[in-house]
Wavefront OBJ file of the C-alpha trace (Angstrom):
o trace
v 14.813 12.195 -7.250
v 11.715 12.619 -9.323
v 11.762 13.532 -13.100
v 11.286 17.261 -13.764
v 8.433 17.684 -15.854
v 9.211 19.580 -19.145
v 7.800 23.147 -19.681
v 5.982 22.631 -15.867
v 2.839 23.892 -16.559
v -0.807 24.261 -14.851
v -3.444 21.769 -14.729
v -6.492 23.274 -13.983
v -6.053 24.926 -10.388
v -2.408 23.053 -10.182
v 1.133 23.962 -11.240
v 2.918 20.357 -11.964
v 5.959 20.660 -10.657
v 8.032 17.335 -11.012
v 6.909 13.615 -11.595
v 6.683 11.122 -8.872
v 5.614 7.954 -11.590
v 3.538 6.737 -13.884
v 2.359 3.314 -13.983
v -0.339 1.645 -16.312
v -3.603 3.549 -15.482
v -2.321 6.585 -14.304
v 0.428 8.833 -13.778
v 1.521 11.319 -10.262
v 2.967 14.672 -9.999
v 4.094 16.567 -7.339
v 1.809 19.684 -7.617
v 1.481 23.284 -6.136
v -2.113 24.708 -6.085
v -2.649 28.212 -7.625
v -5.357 29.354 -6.690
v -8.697 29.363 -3.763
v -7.840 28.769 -0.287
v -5.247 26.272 -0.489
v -3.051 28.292 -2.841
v 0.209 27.268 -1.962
v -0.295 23.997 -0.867
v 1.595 21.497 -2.285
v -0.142 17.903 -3.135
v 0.396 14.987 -5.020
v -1.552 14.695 -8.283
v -2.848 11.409 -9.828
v -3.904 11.848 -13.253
v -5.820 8.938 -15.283
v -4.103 8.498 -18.411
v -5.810 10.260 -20.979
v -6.174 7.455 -23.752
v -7.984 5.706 -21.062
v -10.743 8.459 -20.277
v -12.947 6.447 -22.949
v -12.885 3.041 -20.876
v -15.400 3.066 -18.811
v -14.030 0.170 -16.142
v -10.909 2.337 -16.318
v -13.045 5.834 -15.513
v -15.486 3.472 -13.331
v -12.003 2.442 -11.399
v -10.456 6.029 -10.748
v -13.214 7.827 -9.786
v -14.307 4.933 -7.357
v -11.313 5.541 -5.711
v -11.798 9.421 -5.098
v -15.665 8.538 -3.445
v -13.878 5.535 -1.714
v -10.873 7.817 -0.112
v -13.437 10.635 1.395
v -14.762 8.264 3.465
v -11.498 6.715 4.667
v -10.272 9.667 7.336
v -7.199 8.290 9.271
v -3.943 9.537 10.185
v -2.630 6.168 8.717
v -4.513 6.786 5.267
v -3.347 8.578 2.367
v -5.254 11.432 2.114
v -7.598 12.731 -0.887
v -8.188 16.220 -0.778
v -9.676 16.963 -4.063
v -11.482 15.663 -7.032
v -12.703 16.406 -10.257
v -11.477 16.432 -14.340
v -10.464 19.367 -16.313
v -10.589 18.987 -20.249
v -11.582 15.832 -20.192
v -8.169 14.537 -18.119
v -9.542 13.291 -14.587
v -7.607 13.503 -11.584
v -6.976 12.910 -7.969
v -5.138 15.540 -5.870
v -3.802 13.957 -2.614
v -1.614 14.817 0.407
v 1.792 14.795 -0.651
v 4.451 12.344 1.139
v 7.380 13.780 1.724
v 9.671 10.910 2.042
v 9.355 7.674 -0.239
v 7.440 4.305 -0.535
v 8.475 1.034 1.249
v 9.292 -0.477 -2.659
v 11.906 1.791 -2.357
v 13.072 1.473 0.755
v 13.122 -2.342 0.614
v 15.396 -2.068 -2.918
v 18.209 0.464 -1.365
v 18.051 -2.293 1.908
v 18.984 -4.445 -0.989
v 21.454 -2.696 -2.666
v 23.735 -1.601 -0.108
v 22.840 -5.657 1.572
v 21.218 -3.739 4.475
v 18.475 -5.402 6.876
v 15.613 -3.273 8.345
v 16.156 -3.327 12.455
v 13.451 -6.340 13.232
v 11.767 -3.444 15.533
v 11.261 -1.059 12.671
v 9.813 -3.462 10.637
v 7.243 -4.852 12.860
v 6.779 -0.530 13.383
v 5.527 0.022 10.027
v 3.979 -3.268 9.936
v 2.053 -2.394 12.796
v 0.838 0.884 11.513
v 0.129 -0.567 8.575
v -2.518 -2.911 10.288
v -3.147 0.105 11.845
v -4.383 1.221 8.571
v -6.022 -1.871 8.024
v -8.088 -2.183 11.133
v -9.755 1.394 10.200
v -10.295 0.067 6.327
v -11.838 -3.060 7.144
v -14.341 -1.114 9.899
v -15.420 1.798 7.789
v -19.054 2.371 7.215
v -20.474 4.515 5.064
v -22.611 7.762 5.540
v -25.754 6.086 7.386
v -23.592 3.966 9.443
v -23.391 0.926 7.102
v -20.520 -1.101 7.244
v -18.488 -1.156 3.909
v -16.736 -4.044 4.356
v -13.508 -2.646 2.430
v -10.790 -5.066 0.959
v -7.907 -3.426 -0.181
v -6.805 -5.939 -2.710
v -3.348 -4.156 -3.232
v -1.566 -4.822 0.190
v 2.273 -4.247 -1.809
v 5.589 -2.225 -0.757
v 4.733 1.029 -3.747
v 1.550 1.480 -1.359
v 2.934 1.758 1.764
v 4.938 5.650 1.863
v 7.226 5.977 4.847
v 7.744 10.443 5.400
v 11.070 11.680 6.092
v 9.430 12.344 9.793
v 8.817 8.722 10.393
v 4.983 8.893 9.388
v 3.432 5.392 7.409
v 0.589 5.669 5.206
v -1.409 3.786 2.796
v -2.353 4.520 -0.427
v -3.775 3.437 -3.414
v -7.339 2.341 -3.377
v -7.806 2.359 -6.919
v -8.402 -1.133 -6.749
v -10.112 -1.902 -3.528
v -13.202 -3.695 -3.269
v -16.199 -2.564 -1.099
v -18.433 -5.699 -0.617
v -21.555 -3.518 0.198
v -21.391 -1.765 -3.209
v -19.308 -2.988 -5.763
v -19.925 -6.638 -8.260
v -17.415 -8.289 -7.548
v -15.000 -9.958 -10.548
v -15.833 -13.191 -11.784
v -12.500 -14.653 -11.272
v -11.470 -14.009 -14.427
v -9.270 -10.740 -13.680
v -6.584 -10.812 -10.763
v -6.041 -7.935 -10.047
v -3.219 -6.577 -7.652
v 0.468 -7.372 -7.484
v 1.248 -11.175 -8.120
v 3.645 -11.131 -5.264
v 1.684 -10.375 -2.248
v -1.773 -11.872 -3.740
v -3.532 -14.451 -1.366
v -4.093 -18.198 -2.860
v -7.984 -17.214 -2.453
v -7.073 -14.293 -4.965
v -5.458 -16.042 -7.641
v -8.164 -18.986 -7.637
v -10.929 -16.444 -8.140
v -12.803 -17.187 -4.711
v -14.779 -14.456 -2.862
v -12.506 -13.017 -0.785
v -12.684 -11.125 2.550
v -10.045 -8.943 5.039
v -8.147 -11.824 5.632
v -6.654 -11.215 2.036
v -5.262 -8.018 2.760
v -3.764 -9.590 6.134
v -1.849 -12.090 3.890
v -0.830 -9.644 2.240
v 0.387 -7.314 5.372
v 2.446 -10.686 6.246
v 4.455 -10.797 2.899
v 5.344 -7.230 3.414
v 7.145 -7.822 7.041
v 8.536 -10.827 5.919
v 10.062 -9.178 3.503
v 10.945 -6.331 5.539
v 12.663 -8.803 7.848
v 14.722 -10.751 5.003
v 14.635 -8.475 2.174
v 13.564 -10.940 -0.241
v 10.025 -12.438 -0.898
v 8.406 -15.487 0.695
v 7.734 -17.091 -2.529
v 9.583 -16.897 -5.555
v 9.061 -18.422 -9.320
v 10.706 -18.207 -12.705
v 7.587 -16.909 -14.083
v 4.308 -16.055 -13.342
v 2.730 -19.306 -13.191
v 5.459 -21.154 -11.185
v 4.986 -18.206 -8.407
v 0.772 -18.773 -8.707
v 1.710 -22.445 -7.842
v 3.999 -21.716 -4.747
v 1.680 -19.385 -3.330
v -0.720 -21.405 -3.621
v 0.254 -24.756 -2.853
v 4.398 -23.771 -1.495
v 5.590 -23.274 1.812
v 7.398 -19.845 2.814
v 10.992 -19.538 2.818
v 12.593 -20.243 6.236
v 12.932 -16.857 7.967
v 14.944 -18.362 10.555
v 17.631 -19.814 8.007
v 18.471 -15.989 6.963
v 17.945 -13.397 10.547
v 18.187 -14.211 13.580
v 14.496 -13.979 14.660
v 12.795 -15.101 17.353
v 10.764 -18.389 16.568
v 7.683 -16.765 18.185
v 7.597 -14.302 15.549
v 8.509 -16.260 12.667
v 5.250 -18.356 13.912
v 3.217 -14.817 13.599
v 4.123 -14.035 10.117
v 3.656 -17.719 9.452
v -0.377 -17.566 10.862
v -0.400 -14.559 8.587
v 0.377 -16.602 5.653
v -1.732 -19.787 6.156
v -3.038 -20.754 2.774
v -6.609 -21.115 4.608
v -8.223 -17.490 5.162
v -9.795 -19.430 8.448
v -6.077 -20.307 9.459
v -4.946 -16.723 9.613
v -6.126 -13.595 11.851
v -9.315 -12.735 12.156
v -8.571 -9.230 11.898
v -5.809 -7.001 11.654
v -5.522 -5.670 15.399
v -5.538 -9.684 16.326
v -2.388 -10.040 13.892
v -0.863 -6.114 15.363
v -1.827 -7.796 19.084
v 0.621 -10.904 18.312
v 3.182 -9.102 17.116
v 3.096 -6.505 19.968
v 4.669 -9.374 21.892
v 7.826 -9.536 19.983
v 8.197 -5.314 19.770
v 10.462 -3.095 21.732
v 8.205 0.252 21.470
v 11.259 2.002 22.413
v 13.510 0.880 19.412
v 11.093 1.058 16.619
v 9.920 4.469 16.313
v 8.504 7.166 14.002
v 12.340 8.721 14.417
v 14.343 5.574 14.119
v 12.141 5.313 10.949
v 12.730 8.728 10.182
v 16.593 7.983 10.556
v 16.528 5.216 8.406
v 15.102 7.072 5.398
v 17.343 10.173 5.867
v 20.358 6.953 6.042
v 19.324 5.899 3.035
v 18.351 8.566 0.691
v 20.370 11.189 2.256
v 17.269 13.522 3.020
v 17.015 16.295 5.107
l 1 2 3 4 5 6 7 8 9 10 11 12 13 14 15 16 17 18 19 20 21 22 23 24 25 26 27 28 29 30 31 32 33 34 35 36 37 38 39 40 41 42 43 44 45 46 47 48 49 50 51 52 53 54 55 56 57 58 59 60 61 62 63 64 65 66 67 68 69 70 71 72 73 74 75 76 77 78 79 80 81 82 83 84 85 86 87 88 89 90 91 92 93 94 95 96 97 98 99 100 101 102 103 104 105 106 107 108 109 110 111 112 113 114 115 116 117 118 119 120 121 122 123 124 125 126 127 128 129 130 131 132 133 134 135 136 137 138 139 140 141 142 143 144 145 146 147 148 149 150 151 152 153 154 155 156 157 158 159 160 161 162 163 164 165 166 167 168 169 170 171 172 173 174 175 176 177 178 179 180 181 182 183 184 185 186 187 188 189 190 191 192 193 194 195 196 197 198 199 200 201 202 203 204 205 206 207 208 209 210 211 212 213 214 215 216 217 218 219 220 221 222 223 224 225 226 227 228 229 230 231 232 233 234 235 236 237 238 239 240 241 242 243 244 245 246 247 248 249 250 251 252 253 254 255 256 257 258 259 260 261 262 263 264 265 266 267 268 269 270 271 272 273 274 275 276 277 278 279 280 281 282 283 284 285 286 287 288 289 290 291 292 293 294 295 296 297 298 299 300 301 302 303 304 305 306 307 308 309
């Protein structure tokens, strides 16, 4: 359950409630507005840390990702409704999640030695190259294409509602090609784990990253542990960049057909994977029972797990 926040008081037009996490840029709150129209509603609020409101790649960073999230409207996308700073302290107020993120789905599977049903998996999967698809089309105001990378395809940005919904979220990282320099290669940026090889050598990178990514996720969602693994940091940079996958086979019973989708997904050439994420959601249509994996079985499963009502 999230932390209560001590003395719950208001930021700005927001009563903070309880907190959802904090992590090293920023930290959430579940949040009530107080006042205007929306009184009442309640939203999640992501505040930048405040000893970071001086750095101006940290400031440049945050508030990227507010302009970046107005222009991504999708029923698959993580909502911003809400923008702005107050004394100094700047902040994003999103649509709230009621339910949790596939990080912590994945560690109860693991603690109670649970497997996701294969068709719920490739569900959220799906809707998470559902997500995808949109990201990597967007264009801009005057019809420009964007050319959006996520750059952060990991489990803490997928959310999962207690009514079966998937979204993703967190685009305080994400690149947009038409607008942003890109890094130098000197920064990787993202979570090590589900980082393409073309991100951790510093190349220019394209959609196909994020598709590697979407790959690690449902193989993990299928074995519940990761298809590369090292004793540190730099022995996991080697095997994702030079290692072969884990068998999928050797641990669930899964068709071979579908092990060789996730596989494509996870070619260490960006020209040996899809070319786009409804190509990779087309191929694994093939191996889905639409009837078994739905936004209620989901639902289910996070009620199962959590006990939520």
């Amino acid at each position: 359950m999230p932390a209560p926040v001590e003395n719950a008081h208001v930021f700005g037009k927001y009563e903070l409630l309880s907190r959802l996490g904090k992590g090293g840029m920023a930290e959430v709150f579940k949040a009530r507005v107080v006042s205007g129209p929306n009184a009442g509603e309640v939203v999640a609020l992501k505040r930048l840390l405040p000893e970071l409101a001086q750095d101006p790649e940290c400031l440049d960073l945050f508030t990227n990702e507010a302009d970046l999230s107005r222009l991504l409207q999708h029923p698959t996308i993580v909502q911003v409704v809400d923008a702005g700073e107050v004394n100094d302290v700047w902040y994003l107020a999103m649509e709230y999640i009621d339910g949790r993120d596939l990080g912590v789905v994945l560690t109860r599977c693991r603690e109670r030695h649970i497997l996701l049903p294969i068709d719920f998996a490739i569900y959220i999967a799906r809707k998470l190259l559902e997500a995808l698809a949109f990201v990597h089309d967007a264009k801009g105001p005057g019809g420009q294409p964007l050319n959006v990378v996520h750059c952060d395809i990991s489990p803490s940005n997928v959310f999962i509602s207690k009514n079966g919904e998937v979204k993703l979220g967190d685009f305080g990282i994400a690149k947009v090609r038409s607008l942003d320099k890109w890094d130098d290669g000197e920064l990787v940026w993202g979570k090590l784990s589900y980082l393409s090889p073309e991100q951790l050598t510093g190349q220019i990178f394209d959609r196909r990253a994020d598709l590697w990514g979407a790959g690690t996720l449902l193989y993990e969602m299928l074995t519940n542990r990761k298809p590369f693994v090292g004793k540190n940091a730099a022995e996991l940079k080697g095997a994702i960049k030079g290692g072969k996958p884990l068998s999928i086979t050797s641990s669930r019973n899964v068709s071979v057909g579908l092990e060789q989708v996730i596989l494509k997904a996870l070619s260490k050439r960006p020209k040996d994977r899809y070319a786009t994420a409804g190509e990779f959601s087309d191929a694994l249509g093939q191996h889905f029972q639409s009837e078994i994996g739905t936004p209620l079985g989901i639902a289910a499963v996070v009620r199962g797990l959590f006990g939520v009502k």
